[in-house]
N, CA, C and O atoms as CSV, one atom per row, in Angstrom:
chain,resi,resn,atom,element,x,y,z
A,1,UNK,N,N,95.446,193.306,34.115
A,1,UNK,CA,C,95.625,193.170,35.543
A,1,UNK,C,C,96.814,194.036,35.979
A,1,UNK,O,O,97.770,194.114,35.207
A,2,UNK,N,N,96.837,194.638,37.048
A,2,UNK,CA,C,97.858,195.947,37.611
A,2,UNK,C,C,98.460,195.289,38.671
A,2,UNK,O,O,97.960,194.931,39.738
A,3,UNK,N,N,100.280,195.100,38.003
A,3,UNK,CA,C,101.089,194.889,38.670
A,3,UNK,C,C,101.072,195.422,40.070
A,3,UNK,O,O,100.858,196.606,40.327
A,4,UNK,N,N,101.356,194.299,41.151
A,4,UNK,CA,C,101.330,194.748,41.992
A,4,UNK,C,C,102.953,195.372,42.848
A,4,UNK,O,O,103.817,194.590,42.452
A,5,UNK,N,N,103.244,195.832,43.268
A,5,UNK,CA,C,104.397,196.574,43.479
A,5,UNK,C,C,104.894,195.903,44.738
A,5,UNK,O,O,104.095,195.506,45.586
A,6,UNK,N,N,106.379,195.753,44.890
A,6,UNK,CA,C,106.716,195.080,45.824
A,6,UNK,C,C,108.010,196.211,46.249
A,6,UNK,O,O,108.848,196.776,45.546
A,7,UNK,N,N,107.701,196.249,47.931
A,7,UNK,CA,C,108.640,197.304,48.828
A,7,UNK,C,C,109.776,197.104,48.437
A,7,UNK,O,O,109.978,196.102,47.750
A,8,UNK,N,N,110.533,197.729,48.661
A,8,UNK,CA,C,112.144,197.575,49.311
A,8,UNK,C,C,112.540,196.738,50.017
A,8,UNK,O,O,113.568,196.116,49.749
A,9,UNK,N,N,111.746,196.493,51.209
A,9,UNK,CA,C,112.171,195.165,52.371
A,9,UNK,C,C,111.822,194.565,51.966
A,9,UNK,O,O,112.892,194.095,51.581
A,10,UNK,N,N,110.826,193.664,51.380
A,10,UNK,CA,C,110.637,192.865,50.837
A,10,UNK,C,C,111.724,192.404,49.545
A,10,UNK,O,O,112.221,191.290,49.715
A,11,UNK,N,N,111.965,192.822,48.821
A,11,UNK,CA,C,112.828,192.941,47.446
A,11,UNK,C,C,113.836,192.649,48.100
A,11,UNK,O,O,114.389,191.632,47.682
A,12,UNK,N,N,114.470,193.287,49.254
A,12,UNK,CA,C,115.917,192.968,49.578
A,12,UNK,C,C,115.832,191.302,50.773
A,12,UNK,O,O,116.826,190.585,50.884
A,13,UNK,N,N,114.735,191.039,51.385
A,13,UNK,CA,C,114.587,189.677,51.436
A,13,UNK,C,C,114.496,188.727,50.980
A,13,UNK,O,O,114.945,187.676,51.438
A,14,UNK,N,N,113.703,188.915,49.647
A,14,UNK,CA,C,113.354,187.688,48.579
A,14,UNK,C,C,114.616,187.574,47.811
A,14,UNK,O,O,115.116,186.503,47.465
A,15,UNK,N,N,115.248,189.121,47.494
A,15,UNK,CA,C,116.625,188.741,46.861
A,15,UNK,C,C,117.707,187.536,47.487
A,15,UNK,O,O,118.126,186.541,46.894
A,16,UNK,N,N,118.065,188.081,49.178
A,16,UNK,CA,C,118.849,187.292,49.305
A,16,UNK,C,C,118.759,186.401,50.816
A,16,UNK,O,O,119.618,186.201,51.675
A,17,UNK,N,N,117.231,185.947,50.706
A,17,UNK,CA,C,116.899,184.599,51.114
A,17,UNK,C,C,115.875,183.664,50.121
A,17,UNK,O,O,115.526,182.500,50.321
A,18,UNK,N,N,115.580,184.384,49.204
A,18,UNK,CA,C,114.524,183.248,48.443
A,18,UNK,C,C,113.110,183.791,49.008
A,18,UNK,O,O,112.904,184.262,50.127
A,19,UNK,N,N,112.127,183.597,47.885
A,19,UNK,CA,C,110.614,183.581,48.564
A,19,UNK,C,C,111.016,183.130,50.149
A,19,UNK,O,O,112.002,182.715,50.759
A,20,UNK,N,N,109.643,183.475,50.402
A,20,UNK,CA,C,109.225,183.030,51.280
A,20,UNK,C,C,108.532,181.558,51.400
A,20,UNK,O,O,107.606,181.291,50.635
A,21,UNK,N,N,108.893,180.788,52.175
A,21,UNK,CA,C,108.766,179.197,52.062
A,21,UNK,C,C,109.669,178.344,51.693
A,21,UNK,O,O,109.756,177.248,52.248
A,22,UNK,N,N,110.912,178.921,50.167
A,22,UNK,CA,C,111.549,178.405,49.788
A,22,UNK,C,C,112.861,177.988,50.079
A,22,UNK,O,O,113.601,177.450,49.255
A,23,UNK,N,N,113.206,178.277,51.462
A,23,UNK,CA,C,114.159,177.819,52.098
A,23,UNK,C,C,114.263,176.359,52.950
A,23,UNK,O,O,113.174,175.788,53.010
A,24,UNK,N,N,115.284,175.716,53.562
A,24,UNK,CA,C,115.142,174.401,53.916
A,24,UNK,C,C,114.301,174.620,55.361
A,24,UNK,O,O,114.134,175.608,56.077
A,25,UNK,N,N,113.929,173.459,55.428
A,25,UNK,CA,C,113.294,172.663,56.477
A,25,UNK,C,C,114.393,172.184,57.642
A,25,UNK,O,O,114.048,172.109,58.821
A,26,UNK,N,N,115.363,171.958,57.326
A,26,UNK,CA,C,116.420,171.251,57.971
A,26,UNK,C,C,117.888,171.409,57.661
A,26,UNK,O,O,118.412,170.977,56.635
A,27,UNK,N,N,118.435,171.980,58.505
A,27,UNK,CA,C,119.532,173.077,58.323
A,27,UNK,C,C,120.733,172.390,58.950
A,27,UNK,O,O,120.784,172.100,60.145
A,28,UNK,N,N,121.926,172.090,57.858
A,28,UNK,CA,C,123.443,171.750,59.016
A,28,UNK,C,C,123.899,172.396,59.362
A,28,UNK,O,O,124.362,173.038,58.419
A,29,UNK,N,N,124.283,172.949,60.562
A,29,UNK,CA,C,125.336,173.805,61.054
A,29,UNK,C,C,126.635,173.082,62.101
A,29,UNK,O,O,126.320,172.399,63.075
A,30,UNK,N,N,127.467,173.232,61.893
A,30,UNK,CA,C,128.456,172.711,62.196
A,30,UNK,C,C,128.203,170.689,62.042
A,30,UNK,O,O,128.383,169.848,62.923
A,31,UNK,N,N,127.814,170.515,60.810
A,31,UNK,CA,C,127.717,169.198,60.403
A,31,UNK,C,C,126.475,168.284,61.312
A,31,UNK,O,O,126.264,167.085,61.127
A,32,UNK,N,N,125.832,169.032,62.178
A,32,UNK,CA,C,124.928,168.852,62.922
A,32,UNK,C,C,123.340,168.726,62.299
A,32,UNK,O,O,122.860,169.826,62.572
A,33,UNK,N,N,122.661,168.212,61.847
A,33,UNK,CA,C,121.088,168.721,61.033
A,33,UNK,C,C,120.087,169.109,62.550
A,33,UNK,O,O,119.868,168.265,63.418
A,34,UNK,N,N,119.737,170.104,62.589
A,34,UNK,CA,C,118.502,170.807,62.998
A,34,UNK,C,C,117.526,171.193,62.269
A,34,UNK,O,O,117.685,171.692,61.155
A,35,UNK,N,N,116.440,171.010,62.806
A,35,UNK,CA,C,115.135,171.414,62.290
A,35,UNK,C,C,114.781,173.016,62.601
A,35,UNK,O,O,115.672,173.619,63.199
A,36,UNK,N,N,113.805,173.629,62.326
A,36,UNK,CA,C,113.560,174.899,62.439
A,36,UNK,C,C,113.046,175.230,63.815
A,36,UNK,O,O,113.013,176.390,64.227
A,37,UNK,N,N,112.590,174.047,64.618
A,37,UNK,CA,C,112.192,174.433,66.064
A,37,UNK,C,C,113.233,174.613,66.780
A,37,UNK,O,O,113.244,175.463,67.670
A,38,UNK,N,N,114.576,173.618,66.427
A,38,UNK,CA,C,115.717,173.382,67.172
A,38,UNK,C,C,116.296,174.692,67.068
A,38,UNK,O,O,116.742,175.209,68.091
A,39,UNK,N,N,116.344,175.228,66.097
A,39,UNK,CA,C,117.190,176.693,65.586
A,39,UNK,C,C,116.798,177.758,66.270
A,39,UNK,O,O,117.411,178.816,66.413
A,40,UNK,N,N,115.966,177.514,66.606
A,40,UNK,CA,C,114.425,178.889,67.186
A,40,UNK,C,C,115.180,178.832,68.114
A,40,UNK,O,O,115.910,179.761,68.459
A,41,UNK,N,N,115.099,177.460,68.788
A,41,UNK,CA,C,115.534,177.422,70.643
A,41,UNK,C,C,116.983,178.040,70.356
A,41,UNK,O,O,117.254,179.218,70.588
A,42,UNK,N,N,117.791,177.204,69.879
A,42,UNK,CA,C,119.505,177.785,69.545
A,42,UNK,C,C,120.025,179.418,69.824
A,42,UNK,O,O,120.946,179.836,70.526
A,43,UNK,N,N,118.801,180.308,68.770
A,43,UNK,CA,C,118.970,181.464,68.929
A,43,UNK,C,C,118.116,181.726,70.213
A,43,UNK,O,O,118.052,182.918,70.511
A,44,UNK,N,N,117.545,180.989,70.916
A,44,UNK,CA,C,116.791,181.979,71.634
A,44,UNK,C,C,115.496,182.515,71.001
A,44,UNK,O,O,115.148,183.642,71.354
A,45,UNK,N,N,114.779,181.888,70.158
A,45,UNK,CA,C,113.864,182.503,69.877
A,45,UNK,C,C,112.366,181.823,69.526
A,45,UNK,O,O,111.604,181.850,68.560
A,46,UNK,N,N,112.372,181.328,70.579
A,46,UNK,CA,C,111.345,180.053,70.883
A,46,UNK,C,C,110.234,180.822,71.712
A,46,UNK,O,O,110.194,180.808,72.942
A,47,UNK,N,N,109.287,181.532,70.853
A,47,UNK,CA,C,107.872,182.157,71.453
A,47,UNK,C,C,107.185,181.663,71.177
A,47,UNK,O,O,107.510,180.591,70.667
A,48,UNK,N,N,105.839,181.939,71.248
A,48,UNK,CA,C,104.577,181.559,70.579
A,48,UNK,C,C,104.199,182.436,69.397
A,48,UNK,O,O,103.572,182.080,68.399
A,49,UNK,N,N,104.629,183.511,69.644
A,49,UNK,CA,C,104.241,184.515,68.574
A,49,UNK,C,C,105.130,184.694,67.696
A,49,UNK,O,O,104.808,185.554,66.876
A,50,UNK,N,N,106.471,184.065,67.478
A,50,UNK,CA,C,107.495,183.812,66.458
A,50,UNK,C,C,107.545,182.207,65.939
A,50,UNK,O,O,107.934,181.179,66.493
A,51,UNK,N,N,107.033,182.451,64.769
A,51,UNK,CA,C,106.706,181.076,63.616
A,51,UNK,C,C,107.783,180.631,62.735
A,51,UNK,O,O,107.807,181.090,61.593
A,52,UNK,N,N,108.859,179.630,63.188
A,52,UNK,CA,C,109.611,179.774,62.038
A,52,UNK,C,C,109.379,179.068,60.745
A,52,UNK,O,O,109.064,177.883,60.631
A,53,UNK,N,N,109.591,180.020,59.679
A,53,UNK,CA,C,109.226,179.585,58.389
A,53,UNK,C,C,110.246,178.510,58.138
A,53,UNK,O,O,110.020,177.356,58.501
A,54,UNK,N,N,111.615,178.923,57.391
A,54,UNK,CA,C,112.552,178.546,56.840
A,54,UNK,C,C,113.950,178.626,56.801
A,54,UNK,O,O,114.019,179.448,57.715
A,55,UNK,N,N,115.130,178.444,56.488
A,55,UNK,CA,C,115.876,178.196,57.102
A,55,UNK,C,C,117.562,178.108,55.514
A,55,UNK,O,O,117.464,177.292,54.598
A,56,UNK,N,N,118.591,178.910,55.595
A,56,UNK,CA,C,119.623,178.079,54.698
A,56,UNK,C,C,120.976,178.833,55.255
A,56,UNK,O,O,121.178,179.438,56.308
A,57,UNK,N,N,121.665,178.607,54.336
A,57,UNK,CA,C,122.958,179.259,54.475
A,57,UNK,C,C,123.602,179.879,53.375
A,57,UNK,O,O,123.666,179.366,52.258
A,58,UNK,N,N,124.215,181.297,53.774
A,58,UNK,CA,C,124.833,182.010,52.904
A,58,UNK,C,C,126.258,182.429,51.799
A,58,UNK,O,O,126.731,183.491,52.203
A,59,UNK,N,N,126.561,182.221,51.316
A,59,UNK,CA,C,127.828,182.746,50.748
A,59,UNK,C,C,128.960,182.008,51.426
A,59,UNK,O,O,129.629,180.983,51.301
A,60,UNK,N,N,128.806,183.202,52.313
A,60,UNK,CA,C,130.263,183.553,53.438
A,60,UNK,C,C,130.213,182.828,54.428
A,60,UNK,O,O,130.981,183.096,55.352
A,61,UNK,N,N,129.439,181.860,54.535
A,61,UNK,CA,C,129.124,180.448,55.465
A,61,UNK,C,C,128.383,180.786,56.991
A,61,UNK,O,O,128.261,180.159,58.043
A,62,UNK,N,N,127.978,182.087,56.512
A,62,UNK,CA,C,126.569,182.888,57.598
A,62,UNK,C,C,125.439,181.829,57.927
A,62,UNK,O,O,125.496,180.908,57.113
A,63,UNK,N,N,124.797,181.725,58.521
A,63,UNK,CA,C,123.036,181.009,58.149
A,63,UNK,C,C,122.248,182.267,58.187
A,63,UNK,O,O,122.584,183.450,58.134
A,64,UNK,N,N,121.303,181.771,58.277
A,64,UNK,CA,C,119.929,182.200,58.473
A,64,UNK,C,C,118.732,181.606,58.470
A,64,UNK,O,O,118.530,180.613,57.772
A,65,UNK,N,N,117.698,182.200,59.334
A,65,UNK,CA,C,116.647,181.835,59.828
A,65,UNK,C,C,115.229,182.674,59.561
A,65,UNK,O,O,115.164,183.840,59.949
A,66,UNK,N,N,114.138,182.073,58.912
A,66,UNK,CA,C,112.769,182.897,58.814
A,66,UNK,C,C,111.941,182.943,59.352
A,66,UNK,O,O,111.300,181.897,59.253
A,67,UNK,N,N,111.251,184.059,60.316
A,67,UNK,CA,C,110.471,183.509,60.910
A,67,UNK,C,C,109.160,185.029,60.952
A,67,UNK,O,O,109.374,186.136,60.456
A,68,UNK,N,N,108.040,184.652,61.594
A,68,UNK,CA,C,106.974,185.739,61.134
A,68,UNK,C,C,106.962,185.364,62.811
A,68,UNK,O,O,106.986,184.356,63.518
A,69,UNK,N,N,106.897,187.212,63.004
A,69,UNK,CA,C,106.965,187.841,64.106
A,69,UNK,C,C,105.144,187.976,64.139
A,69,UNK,O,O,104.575,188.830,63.458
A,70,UNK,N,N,104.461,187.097,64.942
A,70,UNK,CA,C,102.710,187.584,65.079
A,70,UNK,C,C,102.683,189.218,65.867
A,70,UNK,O,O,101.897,190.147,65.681
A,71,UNK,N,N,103.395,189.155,66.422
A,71,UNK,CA,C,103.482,190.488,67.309
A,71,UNK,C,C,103.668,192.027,66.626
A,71,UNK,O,O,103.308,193.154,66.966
A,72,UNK,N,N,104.437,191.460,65.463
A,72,UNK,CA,C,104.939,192.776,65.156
A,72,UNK,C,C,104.364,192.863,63.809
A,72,UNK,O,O,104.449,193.828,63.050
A,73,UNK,N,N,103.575,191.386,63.525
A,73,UNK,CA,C,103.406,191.306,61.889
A,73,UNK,C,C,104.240,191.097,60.807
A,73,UNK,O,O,103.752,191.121,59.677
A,74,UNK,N,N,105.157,190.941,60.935
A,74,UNK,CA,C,106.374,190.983,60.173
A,74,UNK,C,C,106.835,189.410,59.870
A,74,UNK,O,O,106.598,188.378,60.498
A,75,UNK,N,N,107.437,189.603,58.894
A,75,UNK,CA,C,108.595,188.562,58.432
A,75,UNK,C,C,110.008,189.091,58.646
A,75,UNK,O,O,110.553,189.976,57.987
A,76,UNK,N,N,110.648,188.230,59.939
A,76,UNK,CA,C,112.041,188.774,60.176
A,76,UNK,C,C,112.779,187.645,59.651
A,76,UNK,O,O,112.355,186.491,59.710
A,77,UNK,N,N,114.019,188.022,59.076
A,77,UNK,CA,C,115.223,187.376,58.803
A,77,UNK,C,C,116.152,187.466,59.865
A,77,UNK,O,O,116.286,188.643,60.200
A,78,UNK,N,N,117.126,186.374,60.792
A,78,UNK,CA,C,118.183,187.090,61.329
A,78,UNK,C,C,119.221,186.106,60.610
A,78,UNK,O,O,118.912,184.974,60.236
A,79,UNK,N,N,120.333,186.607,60.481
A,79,UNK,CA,C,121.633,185.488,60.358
A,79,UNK,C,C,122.318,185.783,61.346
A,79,UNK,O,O,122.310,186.848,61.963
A,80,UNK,N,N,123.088,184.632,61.582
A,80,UNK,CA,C,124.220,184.121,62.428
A,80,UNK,C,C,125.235,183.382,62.231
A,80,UNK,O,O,125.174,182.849,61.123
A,81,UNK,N,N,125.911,183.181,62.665
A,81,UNK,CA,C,127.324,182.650,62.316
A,81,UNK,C,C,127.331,180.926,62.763
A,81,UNK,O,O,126.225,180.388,62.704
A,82,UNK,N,N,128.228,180.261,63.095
A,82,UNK,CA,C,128.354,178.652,63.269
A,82,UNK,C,C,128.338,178.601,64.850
A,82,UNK,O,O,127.988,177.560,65.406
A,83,UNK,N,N,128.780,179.910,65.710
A,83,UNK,CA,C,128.756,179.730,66.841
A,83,UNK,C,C,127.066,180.499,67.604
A,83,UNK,O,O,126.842,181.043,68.685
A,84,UNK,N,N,126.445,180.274,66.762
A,84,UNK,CA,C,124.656,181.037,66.834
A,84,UNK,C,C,124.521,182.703,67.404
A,84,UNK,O,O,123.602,183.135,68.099
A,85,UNK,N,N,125.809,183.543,66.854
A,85,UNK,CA,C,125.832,184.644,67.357
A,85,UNK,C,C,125.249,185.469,66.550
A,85,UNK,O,O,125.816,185.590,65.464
A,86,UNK,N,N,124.298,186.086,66.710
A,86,UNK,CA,C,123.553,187.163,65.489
A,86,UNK,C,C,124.430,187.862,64.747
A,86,UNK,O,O,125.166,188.569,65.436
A,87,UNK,N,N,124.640,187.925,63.425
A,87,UNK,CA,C,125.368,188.959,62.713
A,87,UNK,C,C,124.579,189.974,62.142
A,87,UNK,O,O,125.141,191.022,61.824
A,88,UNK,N,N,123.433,189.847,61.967
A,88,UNK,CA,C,122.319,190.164,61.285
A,88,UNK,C,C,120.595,190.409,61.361
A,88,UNK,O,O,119.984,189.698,62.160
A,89,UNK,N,N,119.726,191.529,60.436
A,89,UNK,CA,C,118.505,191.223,60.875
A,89,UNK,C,C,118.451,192.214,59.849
A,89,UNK,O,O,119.187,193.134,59.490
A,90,UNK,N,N,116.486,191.372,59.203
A,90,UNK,CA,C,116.142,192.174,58.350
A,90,UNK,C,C,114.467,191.841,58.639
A,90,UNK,O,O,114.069,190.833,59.223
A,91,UNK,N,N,113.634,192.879,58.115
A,91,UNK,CA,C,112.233,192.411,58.377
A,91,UNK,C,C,111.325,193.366,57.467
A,91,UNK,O,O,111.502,194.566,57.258
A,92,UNK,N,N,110.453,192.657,57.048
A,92,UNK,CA,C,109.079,193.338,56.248
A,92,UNK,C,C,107.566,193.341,56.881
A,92,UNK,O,O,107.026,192.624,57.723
A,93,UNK,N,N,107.316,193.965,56.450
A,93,UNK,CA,C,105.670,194.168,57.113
A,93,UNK,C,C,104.567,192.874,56.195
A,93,UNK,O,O,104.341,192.841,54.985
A,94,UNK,N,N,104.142,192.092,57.087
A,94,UNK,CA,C,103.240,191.205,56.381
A,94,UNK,C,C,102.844,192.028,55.047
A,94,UNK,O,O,103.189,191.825,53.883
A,95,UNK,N,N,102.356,192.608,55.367
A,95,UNK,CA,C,101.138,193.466,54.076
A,95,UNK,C,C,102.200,193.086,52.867
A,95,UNK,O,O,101.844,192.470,51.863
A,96,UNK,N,N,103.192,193.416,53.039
A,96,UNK,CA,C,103.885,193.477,51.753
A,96,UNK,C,C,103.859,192.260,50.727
A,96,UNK,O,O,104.019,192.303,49.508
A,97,UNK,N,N,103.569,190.952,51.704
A,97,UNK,CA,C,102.922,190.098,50.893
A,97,UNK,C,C,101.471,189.719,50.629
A,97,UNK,O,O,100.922,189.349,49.591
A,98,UNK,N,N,100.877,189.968,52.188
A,98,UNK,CA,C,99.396,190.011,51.761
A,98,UNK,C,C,98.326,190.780,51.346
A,98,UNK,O,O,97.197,190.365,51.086
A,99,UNK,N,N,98.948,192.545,51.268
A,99,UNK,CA,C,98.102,193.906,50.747
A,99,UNK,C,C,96.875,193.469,51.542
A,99,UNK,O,O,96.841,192.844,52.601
A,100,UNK,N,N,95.620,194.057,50.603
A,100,UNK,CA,C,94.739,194.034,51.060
A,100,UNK,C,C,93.900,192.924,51.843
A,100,UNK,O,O,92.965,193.317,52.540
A,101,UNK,N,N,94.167,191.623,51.772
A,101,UNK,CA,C,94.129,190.572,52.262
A,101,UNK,C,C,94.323,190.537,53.853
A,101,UNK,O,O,93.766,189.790,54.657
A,102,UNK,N,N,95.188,191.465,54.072
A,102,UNK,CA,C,95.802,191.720,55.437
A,102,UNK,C,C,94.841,191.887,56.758
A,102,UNK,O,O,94.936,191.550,57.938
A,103,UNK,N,N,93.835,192.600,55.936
A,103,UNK,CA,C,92.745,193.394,56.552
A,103,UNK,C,C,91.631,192.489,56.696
A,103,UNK,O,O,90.849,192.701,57.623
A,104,UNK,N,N,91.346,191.044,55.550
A,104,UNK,CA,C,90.490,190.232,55.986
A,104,UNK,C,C,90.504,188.807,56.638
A,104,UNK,O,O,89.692,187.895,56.479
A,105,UNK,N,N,92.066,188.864,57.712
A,105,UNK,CA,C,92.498,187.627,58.139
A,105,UNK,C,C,92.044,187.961,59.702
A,105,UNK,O,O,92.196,188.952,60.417
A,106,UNK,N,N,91.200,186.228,59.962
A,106,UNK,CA,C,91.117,186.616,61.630
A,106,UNK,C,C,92.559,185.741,61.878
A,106,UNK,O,O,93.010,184.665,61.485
A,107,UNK,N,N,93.150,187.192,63.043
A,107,UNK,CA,C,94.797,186.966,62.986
A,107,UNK,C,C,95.007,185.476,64.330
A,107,UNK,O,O,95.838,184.571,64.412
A,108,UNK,N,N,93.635,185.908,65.303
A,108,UNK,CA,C,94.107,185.009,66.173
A,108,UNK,C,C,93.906,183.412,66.203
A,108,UNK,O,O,94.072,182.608,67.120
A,109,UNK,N,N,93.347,183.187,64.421
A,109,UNK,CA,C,92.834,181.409,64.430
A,109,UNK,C,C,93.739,181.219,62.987
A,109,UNK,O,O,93.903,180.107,62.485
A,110,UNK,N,N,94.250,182.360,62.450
A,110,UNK,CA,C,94.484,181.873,61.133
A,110,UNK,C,C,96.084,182.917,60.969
A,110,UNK,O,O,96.156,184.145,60.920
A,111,UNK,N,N,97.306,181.817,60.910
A,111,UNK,CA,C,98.469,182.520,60.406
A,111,UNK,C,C,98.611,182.776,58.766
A,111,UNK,O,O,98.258,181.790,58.120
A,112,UNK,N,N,99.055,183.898,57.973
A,112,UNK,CA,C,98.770,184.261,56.816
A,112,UNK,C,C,99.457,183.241,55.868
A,112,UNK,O,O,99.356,183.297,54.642
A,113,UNK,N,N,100.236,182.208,56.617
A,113,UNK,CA,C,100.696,181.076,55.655
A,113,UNK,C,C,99.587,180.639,54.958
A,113,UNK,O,O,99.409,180.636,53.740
A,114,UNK,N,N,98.754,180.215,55.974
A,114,UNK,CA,C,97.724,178.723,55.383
A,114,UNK,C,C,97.809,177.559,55.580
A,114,UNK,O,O,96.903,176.769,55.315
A,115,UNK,N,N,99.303,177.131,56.257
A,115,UNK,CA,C,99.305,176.017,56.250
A,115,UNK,C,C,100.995,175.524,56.733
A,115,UNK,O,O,102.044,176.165,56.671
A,116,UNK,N,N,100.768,174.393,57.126
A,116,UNK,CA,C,101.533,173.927,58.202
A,116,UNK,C,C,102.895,173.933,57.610
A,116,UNK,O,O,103.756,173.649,58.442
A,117,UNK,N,N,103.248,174.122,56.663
A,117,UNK,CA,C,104.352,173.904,55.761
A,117,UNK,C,C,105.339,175.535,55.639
A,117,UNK,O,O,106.568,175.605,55.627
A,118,UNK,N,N,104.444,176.607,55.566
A,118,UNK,CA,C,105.093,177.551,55.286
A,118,UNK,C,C,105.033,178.392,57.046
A,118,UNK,O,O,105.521,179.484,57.339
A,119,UNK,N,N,104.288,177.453,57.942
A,119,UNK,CA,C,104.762,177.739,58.894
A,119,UNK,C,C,106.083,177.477,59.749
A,119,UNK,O,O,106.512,178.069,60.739
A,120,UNK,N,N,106.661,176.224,58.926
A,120,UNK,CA,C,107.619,175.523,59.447
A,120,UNK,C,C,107.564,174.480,60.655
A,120,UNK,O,O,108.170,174.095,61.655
A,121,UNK,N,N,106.413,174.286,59.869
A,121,UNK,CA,C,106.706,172.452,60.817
A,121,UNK,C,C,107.808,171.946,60.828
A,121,UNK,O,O,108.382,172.190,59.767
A,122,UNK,N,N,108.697,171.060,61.841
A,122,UNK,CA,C,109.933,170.686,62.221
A,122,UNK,C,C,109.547,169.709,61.350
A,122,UNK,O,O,108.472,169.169,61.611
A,123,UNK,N,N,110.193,169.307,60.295
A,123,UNK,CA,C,110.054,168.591,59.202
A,123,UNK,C,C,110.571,166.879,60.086
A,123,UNK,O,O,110.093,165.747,60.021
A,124,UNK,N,N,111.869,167.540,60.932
A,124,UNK,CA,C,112.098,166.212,61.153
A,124,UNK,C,C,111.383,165.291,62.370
A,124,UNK,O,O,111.745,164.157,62.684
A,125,UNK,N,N,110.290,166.046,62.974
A,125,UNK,CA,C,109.512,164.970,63.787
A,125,UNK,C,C,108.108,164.853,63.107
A,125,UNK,O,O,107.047,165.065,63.694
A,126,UNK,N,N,108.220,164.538,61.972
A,126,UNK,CA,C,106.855,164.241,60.962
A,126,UNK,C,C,105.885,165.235,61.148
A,126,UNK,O,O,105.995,166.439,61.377
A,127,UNK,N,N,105.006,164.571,61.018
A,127,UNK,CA,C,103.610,165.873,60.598
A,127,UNK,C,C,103.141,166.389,61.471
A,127,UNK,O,O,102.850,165.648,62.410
A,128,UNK,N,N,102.874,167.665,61.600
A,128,UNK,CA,C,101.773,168.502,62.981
A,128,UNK,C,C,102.882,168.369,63.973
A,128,UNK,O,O,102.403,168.144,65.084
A,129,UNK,N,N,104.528,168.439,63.988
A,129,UNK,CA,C,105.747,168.966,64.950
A,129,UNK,C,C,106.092,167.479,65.851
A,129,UNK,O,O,107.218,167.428,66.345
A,130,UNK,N,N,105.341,166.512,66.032
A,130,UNK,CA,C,104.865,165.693,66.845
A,130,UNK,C,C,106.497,164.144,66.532
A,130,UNK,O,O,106.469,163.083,67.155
């Protein structure tokens, strides 16, 4: 079976946020717990076409936030600081995780997660965001 090759943006996301999915659900910032919908709104980034995945914090006491841009196709990273000011942004092209797959998703009934989990359901109002 032939390794499949993984970009640059990608490589430098998974390095230093984790897969994709594998970040929290529910994030403290300033000793506060938010969920991933709450964070969306925080930054300002509460669309329909921005899904947030996941969610942690860095090193240098940065956060960050995951979310798949439907618009642009992408998986963007941004971080920010404790006062929700962007320090940061990084992003990959779906394909890079789904290759050829990419090409057989109907985009407007089906997000390339699969499922409600790696979309980032707000973990903390139970199941289906509710």
């Amino acid at each position: 079976m032939e390794e499949k090759k993984i970009t640059i943006a990608r490589r430098e996301i998974e390095e230093r946020y984790g897969p994709v999915g594998d970040g929290m659900k529910i994030l403290f910032v300033n000793g506060v717990p938010m969920g991933l919908s709450t964070l969306s709104r925080r930054l300002a980034l509460q669309y329909s076409d921005l899904v947030p995945i996941d969610a942690g914090e860095l090193g240098d006491g940065t956060f960050w936030l995951r979310i798949y841009d439907n618009e642009q196709r992408k998986v963007m990273v941004v971080e920010f600081d404790r006062s929700f000011a962007f320090t940061g942004e990084r992003g990959a092209d779906i394909m890079d995780w789904l290759g050829d797959d990419y090409f057989r998703i109907r985009w407007r009934a089906f997000c390339p997660a699969g499922g409600e989990e790696w979309l980032g359901a707000d973990a903390s109002r139970g199941k289906g965001g509710k």
